[in-house]
C-alpha positions in Angstrom: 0.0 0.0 0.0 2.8 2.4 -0.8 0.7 5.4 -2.1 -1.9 5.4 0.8 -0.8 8.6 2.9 -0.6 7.5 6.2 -2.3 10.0 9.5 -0.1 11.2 12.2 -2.7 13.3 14.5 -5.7 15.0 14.3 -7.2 18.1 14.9 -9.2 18.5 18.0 -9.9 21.7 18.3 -8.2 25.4 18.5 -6.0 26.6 21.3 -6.2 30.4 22.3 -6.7 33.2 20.1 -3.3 33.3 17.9 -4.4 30.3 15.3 -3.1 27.4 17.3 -4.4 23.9 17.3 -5.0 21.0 20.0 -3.7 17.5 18.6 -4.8 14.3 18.8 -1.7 12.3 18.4 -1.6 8.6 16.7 1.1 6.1 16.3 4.7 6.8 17.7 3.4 10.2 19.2 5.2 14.0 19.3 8.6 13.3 17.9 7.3 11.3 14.8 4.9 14.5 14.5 8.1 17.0 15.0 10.3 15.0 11.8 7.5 16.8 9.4 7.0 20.4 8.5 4.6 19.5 5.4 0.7 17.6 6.1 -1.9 16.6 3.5 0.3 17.3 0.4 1.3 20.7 1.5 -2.1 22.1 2.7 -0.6 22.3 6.0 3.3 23.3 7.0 4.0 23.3 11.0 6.0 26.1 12.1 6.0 25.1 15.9 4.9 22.5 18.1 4.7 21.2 21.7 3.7 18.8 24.1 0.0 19.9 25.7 1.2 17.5 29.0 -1.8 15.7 28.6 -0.7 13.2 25.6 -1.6 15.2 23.0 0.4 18.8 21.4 0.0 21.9 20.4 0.6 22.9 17.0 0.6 26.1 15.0 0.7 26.2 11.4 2.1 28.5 8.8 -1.5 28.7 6.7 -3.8 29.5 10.2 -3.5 32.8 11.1 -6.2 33.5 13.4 -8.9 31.3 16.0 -11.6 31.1 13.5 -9.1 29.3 10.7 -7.9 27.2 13.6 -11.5 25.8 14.9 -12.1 25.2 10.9 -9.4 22.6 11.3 -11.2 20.9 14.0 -11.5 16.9 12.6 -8.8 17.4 10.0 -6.0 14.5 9.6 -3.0 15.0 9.7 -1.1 12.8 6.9 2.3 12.7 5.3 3.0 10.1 2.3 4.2 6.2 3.1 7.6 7.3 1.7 8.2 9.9 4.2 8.3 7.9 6.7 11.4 5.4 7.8 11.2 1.6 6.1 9.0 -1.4 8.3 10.8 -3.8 9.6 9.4 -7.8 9.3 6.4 -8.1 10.4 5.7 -4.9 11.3 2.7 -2.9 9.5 0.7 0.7 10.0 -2.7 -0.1 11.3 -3.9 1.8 8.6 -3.1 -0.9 6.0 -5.8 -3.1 7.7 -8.4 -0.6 7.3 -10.8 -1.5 4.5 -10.0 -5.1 4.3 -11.9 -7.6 3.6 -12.6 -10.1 6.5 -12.8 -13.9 5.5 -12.5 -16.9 7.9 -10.2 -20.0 7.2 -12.3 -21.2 5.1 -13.0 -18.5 2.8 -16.5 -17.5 4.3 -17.1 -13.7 4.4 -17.3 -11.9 7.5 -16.9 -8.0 6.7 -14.5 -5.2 6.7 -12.0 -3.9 9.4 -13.5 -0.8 10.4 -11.1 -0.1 13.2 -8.0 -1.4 14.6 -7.5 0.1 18.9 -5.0 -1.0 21.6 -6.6 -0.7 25.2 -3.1 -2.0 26.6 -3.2 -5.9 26.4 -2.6 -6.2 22.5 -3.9 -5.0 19.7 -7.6 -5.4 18.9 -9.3 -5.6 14.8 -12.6 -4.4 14.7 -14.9 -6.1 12.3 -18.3 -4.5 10.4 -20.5 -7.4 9.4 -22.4 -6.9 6.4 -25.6 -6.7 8.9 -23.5 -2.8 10.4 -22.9 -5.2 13.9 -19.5 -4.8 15.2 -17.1 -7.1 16.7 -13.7 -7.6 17.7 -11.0 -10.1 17.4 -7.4 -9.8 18.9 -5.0 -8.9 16.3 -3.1 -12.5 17.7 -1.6 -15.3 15.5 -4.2 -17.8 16.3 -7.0 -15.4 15.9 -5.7 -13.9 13.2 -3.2 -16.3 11.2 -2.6 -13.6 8.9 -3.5 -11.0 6.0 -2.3 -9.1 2.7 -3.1 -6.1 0.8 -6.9 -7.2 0.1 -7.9 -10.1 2.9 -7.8 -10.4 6.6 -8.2 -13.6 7.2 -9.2 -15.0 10.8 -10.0 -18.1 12.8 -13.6 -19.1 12.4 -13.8 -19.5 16.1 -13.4 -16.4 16.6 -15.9 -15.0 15.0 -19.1 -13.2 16.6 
């Protein structure tokens, strides 16, 4: 999935009156966010950001002068292409690339599509839409999951809802 841009944070909201913004960070957090100055193919160019203390940052961009552009933000991702970012090592993957997939069992039965992929702490979790719009989830483990590719997640049929 080379040419699927890849989010870093999201907008939350603005912070004060100068055109900053509140972020939602995602994956390896503030310093993965700091090694870009260009989001969403150049829309966006960070001049300055920092820690918020709370697990999130505050950002201020070159284009957002003012409060009113910065709440306009509010909900916009923050993404930077595949290539940008430093190679995967085996095994490894972006939760991203399970988004979308197709979810068969074992067998080859249709389940649904990832809709989501969280960590609560224990391990990863793969949320699955059934064609019905019910939800489930599955732990993103080898004998749940035994594997996927660029089209198919494929899991263990006792694991399914």
């Amino acid at each position: 999935m080379p040419d699927k841009p890849l989010t870093l944070a999201a907008v939350t909201g603005a912070h004060g009156v100068a055109g900053e913004v509140r972020l939602k960070l995602l994956g390896e957090g503030l310093d993965a966010l700091k090694a870009h100055k260009s989001f969403n193919d150049g829309a966006l160019t960070l001049s300055k950001v920092r820690s918020d203390n709370k697990g999130g940052a505050i950002a201020r961009f070159a284009e957002v002068r003012d409060r009113t552009a910065a709440e306009a933000l509010r909900g916009t991702a923050l993404c930077v292409p595949r290539e940008a970012l430093p190679a995967l090592d085996e095994g490894e993957f972006y939760f991203s690339d399970l988004l979308g997939l197709a979810v068969v069992t074992e067998t080859g039965e249709a389940v649904g599509t990832v809709c989501a992929v969280e960590n609560f702490g224990a391990t990863d979790i793969v949320e699955i839409e059934k064609p019905d719009g019910k939800k489930f989830m599955v732990p993103l483990t080898r004998q749940a999951v035994p594997g996927w590719d660029h089209s198919t997640l494929t899991i263990n049929p006792d694991f399914t809802d």
